[in-house]
LOLOLUM-791267 format. One record per residue (C-alpha): x, y, z; residue in one letter; residue number from 1. Coordinates in steps of 0.05 Angstrom, whole numbers, plus 5000, padded with zeros to 4 digits. Example, Ala and Ser with C-alpha at 12.3 -4.5 7.8 and 13.67 -1.06 7.14 Angstrom:
<rs>
- 5246, 4910, 5156, a, 1
- 5273, 4979, 5143, s, 2
</rs>
This chain:
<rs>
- 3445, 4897, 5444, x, 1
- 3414, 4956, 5455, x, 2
- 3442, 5032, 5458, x, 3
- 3424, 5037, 5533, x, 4
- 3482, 4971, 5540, x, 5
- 3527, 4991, 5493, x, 6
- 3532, 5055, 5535, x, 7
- 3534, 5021, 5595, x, 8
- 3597, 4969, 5559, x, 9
- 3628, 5034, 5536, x, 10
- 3631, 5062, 5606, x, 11
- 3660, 5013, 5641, x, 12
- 3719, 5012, 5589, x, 13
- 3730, 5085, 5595, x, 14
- 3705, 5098, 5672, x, 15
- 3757, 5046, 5690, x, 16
- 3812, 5053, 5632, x, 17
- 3860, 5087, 5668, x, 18
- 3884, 5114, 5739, x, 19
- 3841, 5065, 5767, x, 20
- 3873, 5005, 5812, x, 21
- 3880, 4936, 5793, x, 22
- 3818, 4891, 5803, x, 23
- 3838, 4837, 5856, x, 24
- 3823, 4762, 5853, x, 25
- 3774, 4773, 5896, x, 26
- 3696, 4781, 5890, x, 27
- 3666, 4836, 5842, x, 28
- 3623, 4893, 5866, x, 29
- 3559, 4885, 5829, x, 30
- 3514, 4944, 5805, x, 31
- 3442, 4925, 5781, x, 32
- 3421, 4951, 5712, x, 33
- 3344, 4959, 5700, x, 34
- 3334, 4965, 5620, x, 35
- 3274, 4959, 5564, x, 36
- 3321, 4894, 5529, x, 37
- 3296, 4836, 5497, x, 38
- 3329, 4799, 5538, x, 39
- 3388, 4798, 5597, x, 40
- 3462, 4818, 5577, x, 41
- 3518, 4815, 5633, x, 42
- 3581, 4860, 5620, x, 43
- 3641, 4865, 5671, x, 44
- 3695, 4922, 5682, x, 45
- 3757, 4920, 5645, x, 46
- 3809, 4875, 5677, x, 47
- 3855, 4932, 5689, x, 48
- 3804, 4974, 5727, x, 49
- 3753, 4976, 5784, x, 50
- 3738, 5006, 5847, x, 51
- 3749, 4982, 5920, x, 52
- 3812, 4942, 5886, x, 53
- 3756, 4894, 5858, x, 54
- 3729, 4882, 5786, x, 55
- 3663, 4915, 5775, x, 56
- 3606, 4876, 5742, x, 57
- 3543, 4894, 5713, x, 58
- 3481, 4853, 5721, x, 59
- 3433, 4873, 5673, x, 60
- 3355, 4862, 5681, x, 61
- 3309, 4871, 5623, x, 62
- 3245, 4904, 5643, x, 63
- 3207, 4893, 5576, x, 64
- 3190, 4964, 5571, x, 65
- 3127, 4937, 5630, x, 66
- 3121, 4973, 5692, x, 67
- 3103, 4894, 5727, x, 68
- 3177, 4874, 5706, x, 69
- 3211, 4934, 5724, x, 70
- 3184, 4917, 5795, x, 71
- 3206, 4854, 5780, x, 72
- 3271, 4866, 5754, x, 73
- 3285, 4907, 5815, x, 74
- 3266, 4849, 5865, x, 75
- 3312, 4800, 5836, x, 76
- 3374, 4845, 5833, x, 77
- 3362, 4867, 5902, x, 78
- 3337, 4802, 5936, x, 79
- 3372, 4748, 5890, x, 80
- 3440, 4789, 5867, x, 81
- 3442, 4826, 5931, x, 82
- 3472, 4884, 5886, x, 83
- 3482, 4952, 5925, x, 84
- 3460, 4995, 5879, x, 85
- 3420, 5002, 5815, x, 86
- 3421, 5043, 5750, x, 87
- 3349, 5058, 5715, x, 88
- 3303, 5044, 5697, x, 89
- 3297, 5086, 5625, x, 90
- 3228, 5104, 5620, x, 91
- 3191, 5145, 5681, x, 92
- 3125, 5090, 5685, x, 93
- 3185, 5037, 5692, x, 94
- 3216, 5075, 5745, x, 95
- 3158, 5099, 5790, x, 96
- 3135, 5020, 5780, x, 97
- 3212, 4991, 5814, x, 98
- 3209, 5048, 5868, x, 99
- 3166, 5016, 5925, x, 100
- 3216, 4961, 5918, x, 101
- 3275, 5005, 5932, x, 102
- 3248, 5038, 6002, x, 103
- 3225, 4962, 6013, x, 104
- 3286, 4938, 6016, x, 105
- 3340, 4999, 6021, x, 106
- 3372, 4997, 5958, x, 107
- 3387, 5062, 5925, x, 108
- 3380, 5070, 5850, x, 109
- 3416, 5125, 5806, x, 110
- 3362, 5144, 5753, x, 111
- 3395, 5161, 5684, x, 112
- 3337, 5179, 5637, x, 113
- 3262, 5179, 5666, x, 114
- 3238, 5249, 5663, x, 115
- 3174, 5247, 5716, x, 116
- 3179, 5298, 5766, x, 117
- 3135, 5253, 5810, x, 118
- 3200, 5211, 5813, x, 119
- 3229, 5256, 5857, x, 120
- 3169, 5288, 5888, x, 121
- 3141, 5229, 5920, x, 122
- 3181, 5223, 5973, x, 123
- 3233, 5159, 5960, x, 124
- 3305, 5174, 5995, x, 125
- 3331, 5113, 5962, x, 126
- 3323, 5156, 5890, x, 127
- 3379, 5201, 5859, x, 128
- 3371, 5225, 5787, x, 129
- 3419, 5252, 5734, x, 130
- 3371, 5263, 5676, x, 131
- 3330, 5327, 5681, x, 132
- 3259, 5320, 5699, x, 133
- 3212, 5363, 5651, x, 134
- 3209, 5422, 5690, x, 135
- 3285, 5424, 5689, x, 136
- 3286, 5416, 5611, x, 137
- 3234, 5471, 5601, x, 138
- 3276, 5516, 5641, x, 139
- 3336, 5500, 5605, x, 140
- 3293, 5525, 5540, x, 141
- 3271, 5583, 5571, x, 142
- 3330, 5626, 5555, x, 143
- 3315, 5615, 5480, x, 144
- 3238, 5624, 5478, x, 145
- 3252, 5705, 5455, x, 146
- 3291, 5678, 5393, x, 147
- 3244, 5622, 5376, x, 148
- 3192, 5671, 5378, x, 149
- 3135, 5620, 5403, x, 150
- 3069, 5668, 5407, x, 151
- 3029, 5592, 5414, x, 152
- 3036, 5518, 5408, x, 153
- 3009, 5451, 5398, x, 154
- 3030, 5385, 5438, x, 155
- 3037, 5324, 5418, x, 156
- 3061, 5275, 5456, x, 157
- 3068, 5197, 5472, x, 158
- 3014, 5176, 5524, x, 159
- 3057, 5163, 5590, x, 160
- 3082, 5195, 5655, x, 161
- 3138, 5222, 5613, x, 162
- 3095, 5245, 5560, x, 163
- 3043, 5281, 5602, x, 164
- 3085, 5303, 5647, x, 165
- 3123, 5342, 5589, x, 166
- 3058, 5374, 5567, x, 167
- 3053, 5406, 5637, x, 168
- 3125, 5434, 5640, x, 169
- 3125, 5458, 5575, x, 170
- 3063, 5483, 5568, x, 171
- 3071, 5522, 5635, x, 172
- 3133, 5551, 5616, x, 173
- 3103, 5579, 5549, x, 174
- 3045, 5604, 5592, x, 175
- 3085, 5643, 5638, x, 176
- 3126, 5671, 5579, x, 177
- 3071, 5701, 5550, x, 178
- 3054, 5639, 5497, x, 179
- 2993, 5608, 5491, x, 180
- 2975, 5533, 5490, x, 181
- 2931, 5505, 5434, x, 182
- 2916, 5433, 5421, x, 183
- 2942, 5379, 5462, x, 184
- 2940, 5318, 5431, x, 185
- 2962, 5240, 5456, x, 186
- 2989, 5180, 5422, x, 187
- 2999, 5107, 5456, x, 188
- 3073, 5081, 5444, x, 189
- 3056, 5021, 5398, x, 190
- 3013, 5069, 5349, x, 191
- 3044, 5087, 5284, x, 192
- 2989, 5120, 5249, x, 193
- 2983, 5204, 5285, x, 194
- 2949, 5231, 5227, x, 195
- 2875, 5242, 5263, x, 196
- 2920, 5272, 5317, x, 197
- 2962, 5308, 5269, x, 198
- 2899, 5336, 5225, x, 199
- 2873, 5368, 5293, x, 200
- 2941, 5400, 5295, x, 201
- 2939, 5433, 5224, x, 202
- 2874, 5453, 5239, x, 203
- 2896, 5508, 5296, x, 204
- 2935, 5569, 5287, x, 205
- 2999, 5549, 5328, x, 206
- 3067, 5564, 5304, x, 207
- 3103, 5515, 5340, x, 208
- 3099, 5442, 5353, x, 209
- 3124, 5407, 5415, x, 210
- 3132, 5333, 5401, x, 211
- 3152, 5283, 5458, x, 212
- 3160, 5209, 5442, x, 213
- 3213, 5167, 5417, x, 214
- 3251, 5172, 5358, x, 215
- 3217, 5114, 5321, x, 216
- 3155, 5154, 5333, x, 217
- 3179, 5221, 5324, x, 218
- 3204, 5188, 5250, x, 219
- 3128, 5174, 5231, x, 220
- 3105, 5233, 5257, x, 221
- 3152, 5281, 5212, x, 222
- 3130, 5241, 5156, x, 223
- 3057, 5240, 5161, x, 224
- 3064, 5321, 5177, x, 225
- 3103, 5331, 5113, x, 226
- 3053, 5287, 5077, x, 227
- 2991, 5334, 5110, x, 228
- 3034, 5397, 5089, x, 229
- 3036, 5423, 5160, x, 230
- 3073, 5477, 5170, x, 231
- 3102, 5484, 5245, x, 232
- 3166, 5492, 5275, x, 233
- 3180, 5427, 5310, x, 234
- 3212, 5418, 5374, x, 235
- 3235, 5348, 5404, x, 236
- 3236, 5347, 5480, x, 237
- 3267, 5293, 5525, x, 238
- 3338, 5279, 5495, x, 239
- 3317, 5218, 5460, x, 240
- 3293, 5253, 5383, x, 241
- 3366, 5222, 5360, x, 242
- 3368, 5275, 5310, x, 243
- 3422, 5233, 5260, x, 244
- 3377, 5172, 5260, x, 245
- 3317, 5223, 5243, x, 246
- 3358, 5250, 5184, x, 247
- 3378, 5178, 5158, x, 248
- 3298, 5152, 5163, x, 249
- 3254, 5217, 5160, x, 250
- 3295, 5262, 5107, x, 251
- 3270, 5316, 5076, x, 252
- 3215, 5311, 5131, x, 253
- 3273, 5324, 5187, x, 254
- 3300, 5393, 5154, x, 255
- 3287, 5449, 5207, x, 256
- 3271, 5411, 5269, x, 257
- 3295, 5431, 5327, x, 258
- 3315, 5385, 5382, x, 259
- 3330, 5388, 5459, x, 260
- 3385, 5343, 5477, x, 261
- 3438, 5334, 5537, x, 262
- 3496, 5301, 5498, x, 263
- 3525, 5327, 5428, x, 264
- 3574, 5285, 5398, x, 265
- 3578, 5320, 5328, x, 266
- 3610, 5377, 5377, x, 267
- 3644, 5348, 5432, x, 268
- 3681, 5400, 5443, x, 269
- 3628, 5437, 5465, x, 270
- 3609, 5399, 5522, x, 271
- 3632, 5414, 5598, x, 272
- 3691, 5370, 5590, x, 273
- 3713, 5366, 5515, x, 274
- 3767, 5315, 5522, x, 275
- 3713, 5259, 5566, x, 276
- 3666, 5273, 5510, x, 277
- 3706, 5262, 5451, x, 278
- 3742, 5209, 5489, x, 279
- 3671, 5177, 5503, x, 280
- 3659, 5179, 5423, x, 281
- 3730, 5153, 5402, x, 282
- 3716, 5091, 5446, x, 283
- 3643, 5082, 5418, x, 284
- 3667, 5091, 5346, x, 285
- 3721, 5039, 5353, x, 286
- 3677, 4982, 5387, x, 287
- 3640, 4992, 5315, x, 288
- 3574, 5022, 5355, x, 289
- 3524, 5057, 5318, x, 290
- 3539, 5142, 5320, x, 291
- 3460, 5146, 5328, x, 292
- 3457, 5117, 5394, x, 293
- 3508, 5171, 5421, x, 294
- 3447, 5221, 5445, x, 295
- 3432, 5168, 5499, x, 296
- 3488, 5128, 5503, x, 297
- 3519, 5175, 5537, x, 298
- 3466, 5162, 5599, x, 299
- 3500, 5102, 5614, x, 300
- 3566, 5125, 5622, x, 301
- 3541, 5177, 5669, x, 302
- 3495, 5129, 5707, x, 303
- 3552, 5068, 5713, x, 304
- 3603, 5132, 5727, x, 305
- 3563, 5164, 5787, x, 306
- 3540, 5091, 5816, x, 307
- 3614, 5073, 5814, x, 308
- 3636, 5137, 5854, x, 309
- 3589, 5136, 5902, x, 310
- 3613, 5066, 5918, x, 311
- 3689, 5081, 5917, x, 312
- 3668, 5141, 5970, x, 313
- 3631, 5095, 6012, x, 314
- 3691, 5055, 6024, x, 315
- 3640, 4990, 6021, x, 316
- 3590, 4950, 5965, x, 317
- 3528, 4965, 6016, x, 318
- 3462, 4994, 6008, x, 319
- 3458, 5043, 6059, x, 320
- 3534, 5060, 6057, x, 321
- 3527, 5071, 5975, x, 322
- 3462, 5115, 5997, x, 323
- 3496, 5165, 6045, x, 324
- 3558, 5166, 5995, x, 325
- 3509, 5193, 5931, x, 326
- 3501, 5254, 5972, x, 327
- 3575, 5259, 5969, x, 328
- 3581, 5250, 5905, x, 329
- 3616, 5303, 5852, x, 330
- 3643, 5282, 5792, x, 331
- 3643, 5307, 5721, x, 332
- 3602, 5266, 5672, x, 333
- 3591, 5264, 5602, x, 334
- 3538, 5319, 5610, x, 335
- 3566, 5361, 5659, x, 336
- 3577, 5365, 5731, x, 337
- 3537, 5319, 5774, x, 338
- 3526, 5335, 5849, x, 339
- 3459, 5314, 5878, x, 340
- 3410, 5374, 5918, x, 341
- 3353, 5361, 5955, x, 342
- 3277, 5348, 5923, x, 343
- 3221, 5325, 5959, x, 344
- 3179, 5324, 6018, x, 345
- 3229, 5340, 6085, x, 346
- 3262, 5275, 6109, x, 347
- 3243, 5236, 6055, x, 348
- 3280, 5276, 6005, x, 349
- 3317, 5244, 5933, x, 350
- 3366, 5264, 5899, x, 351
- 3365, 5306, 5848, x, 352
- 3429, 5340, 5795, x, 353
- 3425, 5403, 5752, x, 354
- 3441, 5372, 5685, x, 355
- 3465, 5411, 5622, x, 356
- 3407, 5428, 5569, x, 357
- 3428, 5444, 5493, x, 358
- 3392, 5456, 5433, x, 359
- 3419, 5431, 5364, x, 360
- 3379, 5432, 5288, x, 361
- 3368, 5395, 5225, x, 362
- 3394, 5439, 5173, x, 363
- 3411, 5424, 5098, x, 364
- 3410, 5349, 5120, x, 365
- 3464, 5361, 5173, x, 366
- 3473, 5366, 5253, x, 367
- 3483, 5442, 5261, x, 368
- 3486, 5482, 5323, x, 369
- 3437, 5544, 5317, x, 370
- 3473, 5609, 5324, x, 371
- 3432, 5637, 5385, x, 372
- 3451, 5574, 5428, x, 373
- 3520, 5571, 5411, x, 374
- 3529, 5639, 5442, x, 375
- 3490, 5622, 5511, x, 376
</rs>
């Protein structure tokens, strides 16, 4: 089971814990997952809960991390499952592949983690995202950039939509703060050797390295730097560097990173709503989950939280009903407020919420919050 699903198990149990009504006998409300999995896991609400006085159940489509089966994926939930609504569908090529299938059919998805400002841009009214696309994370960073001191930087990032498209935000940001860019360098997602890309790195005169990939990745590519002696400060964009899983598997090669994230469990009390957040941990701790998985876990409970509430305010399971209610939407999540504005071309617009950025770093082996972000 992966993090994404025991977020999404963890959700239910706390979304529909307590003040919620008592599921009927009746038939469940189904909410289509769309997941990278290897392969399908079903979870349903908590008997005490639900929403419409009916248990809620989660149909789970893996997507293979392939952009064919997350079209795939989305056909079957919509066509066979007849589900109302979908969460997904992780990563941005996944999501931009299950999107002509949403306006095909009128089935509107809440996206918890792609990062593609296309997503939104194109033009798909059916689409409603919670995670931050890139431009939204840069600007998050912006108040920081005068104490990180960036005068230039190096990219390197994995070799998707998400990848690119952090290049561009980031690398525009740093440009209109004065910065410069320097080497921009690729990797495909299956590659685990970056030290031709990493060389051309070492060879520039950047301070600062931007990294964007997964935390697998981002493991081999601390190492391989630390064996190459390069000297950078590293920044992880995206949310998904898992900073406590680098620590345990990259080490000594982990110490000073800094990392962009939109949950913090070591400091739950520092998010918008302390008690959710620790409450969100407690539960994850006691079903014996791994804490790693915490830094997007969390997406899950936010995705299965807002899907839930735009149903309960539509009155009805149905597709365009759910649709009109996401606009309606405003609840507090895991990450902070979520409330969905406008984005797009006029009349075609998605949705689109302000998450909450925060910056945490690897110091002396430990989760530590640095002391300019703790006071912003």
């Amino acid at each position: 089971m992966t993090r994404a699903i025991r977020a999404l198990t963890v959700a239910l149990a706390i979304v529909f814990a307590a003040g919620a009504p008592s599921a009927q006998a009746q038939d469940s409300v189904k909410v289509g997952v769309i997941q990278p999995l290897s392969g399908p896991v079903a979870a349903s609400a908590n008997a005490k809960g639900g929403v419409l006085g009916r248990k809620v159940e989660l149909l789970i489509e893996d997507n293979k991390s392939d952009p064919k089966e997350a079209a795939t994926a989305a056909e079957k939930l919509i066509v066979r499952d007849k589900v109302p609504v979908i969460v997904g569908a992780w990563g941005s090529s996944m999501t931009l592949a299950a999107m002509p299938k949403l306006e095909e059919y009128g089935v509107p998805m809440v996206v918890e983690t792609s990062s593609a400002a296309i997503i939104t841009k194109r033009g798909n009214p059916w689409i409603f995202r919670i995670s931050p696309p890139s431009e939204m994370e840069a600007l998050g960073l912006e108040k920081y950039l005068k104490e990180f001191g960036i005068k230039q930087a190096d990219f390197l990032a994995v070799n998707t939509d998400w990848g690119r498209g952090s290049v561009t935000a980031f690398g525009d940001l740093l440009k209109k703060s004065g910065a410069s860019v320097g080497a921009v360098e690729f990797m495909e997602q299956s590659a685990t050797d970056m030290n031709a890309q990493i060389t051309k790195v070492k060879a520039g005169s950047a301070d600062t390295l931007f990294l964007t990939t997964s935390v697998e990745q981002i493991t081999l590519v601390l190492k391989q730097a630390q064996e190459q002696r390069l000297t950078r400060k590293v920044i992880t964009t995206g949310g998904s560097s898992s900073p406590s899983q680098l620590i345990k598997q990259a080490g000594a090669a982990a110490e000073g990173s800094y990392h962009i994230l939109f949950f913090l469990p070591w400091f739950p009390e520092a998010m918008p709503d302390g008690k959710l957040a620790k409450a969100f941990v407690d539960e994850w701790a006691k079903r014996g989950h791994p804490f790693e998985g915490l830094t997007e876990g969390f997406r899950g409970h936010d995705g299965v939280l807002t899907a839930v509430e735009a149903i309960r305010i539509a009155g009805k399971a149905e597709p365009k009903a759910v649709q009109a209610a996401l606009w309606q939407v405003s609840v507090m999540g895991l990450n902070g407020p979520i409330k969905f504005e406008k984005d797009g071309p006029a009349g075609k617009e998605s949705g689109q919420s302000k998450p909450s950025i925060f910056i945490v770093q690897v110091k002396d082996g430990k989760i530590a919050l640095p002391a300019f972000a703790a006071k912003k």
